[in-house]
C-alpha positions as CSV (number, residue, x, y, z in Angstrom):
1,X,107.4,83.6,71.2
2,X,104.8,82.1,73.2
3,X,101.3,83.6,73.7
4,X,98.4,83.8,76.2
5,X,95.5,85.9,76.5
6,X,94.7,87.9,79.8
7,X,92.3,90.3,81.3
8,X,93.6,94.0,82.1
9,X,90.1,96.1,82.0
10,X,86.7,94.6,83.3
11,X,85.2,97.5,81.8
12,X,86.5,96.7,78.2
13,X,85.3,93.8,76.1
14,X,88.6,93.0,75.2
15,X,91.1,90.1,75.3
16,X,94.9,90.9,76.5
17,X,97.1,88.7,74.6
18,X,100.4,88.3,76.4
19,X,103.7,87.0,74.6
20,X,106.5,85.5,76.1
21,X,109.8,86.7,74.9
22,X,112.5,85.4,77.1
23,X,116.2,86.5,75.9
24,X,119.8,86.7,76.7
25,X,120.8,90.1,77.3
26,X,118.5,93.3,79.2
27,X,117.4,94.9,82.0
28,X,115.1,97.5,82.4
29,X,112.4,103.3,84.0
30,X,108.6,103.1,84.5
31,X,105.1,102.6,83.1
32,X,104.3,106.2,81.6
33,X,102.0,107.1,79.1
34,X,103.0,106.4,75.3
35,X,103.7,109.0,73.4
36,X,101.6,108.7,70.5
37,X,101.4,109.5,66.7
38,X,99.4,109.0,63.7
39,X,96.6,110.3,62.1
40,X,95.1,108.2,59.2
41,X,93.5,105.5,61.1
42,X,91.2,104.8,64.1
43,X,94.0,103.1,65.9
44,X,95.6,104.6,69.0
45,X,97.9,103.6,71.8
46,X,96.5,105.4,74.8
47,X,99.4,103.9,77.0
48,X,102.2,101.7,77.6
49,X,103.0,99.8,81.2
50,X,105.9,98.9,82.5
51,X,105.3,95.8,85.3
52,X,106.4,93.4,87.1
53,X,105.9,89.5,87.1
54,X,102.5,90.4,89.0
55,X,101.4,93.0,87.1
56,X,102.0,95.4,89.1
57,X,103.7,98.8,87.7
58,X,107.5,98.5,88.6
59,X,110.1,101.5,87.5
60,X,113.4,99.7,88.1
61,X,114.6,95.9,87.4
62,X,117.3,93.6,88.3
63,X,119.4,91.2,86.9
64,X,117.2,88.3,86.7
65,X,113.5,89.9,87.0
66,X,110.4,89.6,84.9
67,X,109.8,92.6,83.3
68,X,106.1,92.5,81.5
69,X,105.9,95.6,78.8
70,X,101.8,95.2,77.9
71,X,101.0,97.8,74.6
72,X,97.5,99.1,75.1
73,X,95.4,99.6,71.7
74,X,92.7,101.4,71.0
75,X,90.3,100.9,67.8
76,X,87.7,104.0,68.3
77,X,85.7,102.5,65.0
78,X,82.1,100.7,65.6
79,X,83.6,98.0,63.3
80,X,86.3,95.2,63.9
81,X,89.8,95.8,62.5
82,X,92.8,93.8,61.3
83,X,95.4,94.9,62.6
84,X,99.5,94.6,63.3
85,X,101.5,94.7,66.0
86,X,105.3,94.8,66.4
87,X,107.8,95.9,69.6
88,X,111.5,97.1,70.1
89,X,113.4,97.6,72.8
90,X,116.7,100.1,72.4
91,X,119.0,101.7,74.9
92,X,120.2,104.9,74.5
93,X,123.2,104.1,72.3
94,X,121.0,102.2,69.8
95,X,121.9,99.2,71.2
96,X,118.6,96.9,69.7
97,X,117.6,94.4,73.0
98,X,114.0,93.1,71.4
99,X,112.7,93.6,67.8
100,X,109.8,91.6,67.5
101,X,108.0,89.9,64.7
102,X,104.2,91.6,64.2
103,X,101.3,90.3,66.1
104,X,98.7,90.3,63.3
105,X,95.0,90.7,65.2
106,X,91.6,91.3,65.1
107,X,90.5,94.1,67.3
108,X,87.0,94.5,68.1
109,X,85.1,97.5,67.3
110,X,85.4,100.7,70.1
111,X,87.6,98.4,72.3
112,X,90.7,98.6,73.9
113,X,92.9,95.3,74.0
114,X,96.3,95.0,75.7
115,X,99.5,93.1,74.2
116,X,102.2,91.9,76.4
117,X,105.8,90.6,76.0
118,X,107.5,89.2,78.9
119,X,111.2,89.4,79.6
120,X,113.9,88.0,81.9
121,X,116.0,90.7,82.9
122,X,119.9,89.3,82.0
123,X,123.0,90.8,84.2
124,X,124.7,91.1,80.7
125,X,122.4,94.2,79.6
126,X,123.7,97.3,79.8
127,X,123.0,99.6,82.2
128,X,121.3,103.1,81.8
129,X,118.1,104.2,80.0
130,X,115.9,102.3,78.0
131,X,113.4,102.4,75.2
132,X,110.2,100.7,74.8
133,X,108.7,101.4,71.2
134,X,105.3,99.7,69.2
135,X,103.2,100.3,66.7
136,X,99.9,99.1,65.2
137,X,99.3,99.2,61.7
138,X,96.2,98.6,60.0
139,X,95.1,99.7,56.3
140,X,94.6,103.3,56.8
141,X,98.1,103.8,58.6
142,X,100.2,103.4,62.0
143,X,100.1,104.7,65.2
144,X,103.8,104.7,67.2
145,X,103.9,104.8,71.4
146,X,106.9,104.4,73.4
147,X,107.5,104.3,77.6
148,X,110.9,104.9,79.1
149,X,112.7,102.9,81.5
150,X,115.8,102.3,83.3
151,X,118.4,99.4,83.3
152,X,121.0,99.0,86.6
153,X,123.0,96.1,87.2
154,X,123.1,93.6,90.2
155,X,126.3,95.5,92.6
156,X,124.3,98.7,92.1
157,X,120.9,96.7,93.4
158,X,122.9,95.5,96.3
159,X,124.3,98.5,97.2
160,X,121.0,100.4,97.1
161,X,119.8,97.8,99.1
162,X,122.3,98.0,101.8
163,X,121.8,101.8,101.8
164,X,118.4,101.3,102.7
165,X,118.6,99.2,105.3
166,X,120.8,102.0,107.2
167,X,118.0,104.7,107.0
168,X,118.2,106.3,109.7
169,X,121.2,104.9,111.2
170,X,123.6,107.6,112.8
171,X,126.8,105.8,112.7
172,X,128.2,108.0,109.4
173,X,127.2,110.7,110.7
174,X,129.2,113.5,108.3
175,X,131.0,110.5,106.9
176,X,129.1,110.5,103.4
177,X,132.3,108.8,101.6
178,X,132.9,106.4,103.9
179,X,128.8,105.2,104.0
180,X,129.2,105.1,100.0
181,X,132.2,103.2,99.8
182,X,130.9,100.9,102.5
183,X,127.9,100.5,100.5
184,X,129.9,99.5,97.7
185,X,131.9,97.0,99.7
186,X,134.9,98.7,100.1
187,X,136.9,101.1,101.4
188,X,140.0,104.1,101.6
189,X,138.8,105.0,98.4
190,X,139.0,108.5,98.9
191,X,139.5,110.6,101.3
192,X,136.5,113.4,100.9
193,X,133.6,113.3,98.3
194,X,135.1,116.0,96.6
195,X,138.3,113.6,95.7
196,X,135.9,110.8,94.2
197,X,133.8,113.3,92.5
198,X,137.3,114.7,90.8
199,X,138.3,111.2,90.0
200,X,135.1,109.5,89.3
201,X,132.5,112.0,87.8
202,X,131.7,111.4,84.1
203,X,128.5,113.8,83.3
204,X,126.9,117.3,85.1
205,X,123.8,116.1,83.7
206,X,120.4,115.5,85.9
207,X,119.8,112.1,84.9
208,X,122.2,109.5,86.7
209,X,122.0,106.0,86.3
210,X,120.2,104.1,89.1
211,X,123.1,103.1,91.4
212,X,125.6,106.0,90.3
213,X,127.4,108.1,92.5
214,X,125.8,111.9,92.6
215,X,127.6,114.6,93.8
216,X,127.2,117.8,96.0
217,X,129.7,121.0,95.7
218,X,131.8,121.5,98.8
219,X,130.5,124.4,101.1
220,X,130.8,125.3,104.9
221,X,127.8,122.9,105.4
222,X,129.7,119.5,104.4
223,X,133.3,121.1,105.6
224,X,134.1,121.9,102.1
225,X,134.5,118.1,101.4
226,X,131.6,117.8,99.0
227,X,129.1,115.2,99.7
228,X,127.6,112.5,97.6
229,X,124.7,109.4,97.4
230,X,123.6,106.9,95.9
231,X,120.5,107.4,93.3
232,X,117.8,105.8,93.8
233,X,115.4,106.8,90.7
234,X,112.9,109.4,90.9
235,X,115.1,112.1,91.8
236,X,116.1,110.8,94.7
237,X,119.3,109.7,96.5
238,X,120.5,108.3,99.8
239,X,123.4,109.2,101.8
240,X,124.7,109.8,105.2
241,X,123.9,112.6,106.7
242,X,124.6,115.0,109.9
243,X,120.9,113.7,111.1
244,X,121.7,110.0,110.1
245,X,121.2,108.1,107.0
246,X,118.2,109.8,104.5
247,X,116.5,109.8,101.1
248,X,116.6,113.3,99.7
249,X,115.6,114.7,96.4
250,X,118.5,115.7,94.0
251,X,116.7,118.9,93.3
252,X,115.8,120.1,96.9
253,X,119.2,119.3,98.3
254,X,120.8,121.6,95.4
255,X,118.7,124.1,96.1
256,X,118.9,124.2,100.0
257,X,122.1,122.5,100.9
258,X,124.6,122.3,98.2
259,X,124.7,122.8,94.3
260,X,124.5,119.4,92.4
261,X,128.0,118.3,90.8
262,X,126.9,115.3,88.5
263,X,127.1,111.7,89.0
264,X,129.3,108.9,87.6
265,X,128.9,105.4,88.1
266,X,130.7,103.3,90.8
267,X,134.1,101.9,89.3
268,X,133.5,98.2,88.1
269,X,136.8,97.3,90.5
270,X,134.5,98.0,93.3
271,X,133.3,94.3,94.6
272,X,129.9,95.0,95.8
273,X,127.6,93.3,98.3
């Protein structure tokens, strides 16, 4: 683990001490507030980001992207405090990607300093939802924060990206199947959305995987084929459309088009883009 220190707040006299953690096997959902607990010492995490190689807060990563995770500590006493720092990163099987050794610091008194560990996002990491976890420990107790994030792999970044660069376009018009499969590089999957929902869906839940298939119940609207995207994060999807190729929100179509299905994710026989 290599470190450096950097700046994150004019405002606080505080060094940001950035590590380098470069391994074999991730890829990362956003930079949201920790979730904090602990109530014996004068520590606290007030947030965790999420960002990319220029600092800037990213939600979504790629095979081969810098991910920078940067732990924000708090020390709310007027007097300096030793203190110790560790990180994890977990998937939602418990599949352990980072579990690092503890930073052990001095933190100034009623300052906030930042700690970052910098990652190369691998194409072997699974994809789906991730946990970032730390604490900071000092001789009164521990304080625990975590952010959530999201892992996709590189066929579902192409194909998002290939989505994109059709918004608008008017050429699968009522052909939502077709547009997906196309995005996917392939096609005659199936021959309605309905048919690849019955073959491919694996959950009804309302938290796909970025890239997955999501899936629209058939109605006189779509013809009573169904209809289906691409997610996109946030709630959001693209697919083709009668008025071209949009991004819609998950919840607003369900609501005012068709009910929501569920989503599965793209069949790994599927070539990609």
């Amino acid at each position: 683990m290599i470190t450096k220190k950097v700046n994150r707040f004019a405002m606080v006299c505080a060094a940001i001490v950035v590590a380098s953690v470069l391994f074999l096997g991730l890829f990362v959902q956003t930079s949201a507030p920790a979730h904090a607990s602990a109530l014996t010492t004068n520590l606290s995490i007030p947030t965790i980001a999420v960002d990319d190689q220029n600092w800037n807060a990213k939600k979504f990563f790629n095979s081969g992207d810098e991910a920078r995770f940067v732990v924000y500590v708090h020390n709310s006493s007027n007097f300096p405090d030793y203190v110790s720092i560790k990180a994890k990163v977990i998937n939602g099987n418990g599949v352990t990607l980072l579990n690092s050794n503890p930073w052990n610091v001095t933190l100034s008194g009623n300052a906030t300093s930042g700690f970052a560990w910098i990652m190369t996002i691998p194409s072997t990491a699974p994809t789906g939802i991730y946990y970032y976890t730390a604490s900071a420990s000092d001789s009164l107790g521990t304080v625990t924060g975590f952010a959530v994030f999201q892992v996709s792999n590189v066929k579902s970044a192409h194909a998002i990206a290939w989505a994109n660069s059709k918004i608008g376009s008017s050429s699968w018009n009522g052909w939502c199947e077709v547009f997906i499969e196309n995005a996917w590089g392939t096609q005659y999957r199936y021959a309605t959305a309905q048919a690849a929902f019955n073959a491919l869906h694996t959950s009804t839940n309302w938290s796909p995987d970025i890239g997955a298939l999501v899936w629209f119940a058939p109605n006189a609207g779509n013809g009573y084929a169904g209809h289906v995207g691409i997610y996109i994060g946030s709630g959001q999807f693209i697919s083709a459309t009668y008025r071209g190729v949009q991004i819609n929100s998950l919840a607003t179509w369900s609501a005012t088009v068709a009910p929501y299905e569920g989503w599965g994710d793209a069949p790994v026989s599927w070539p990609g883009r």
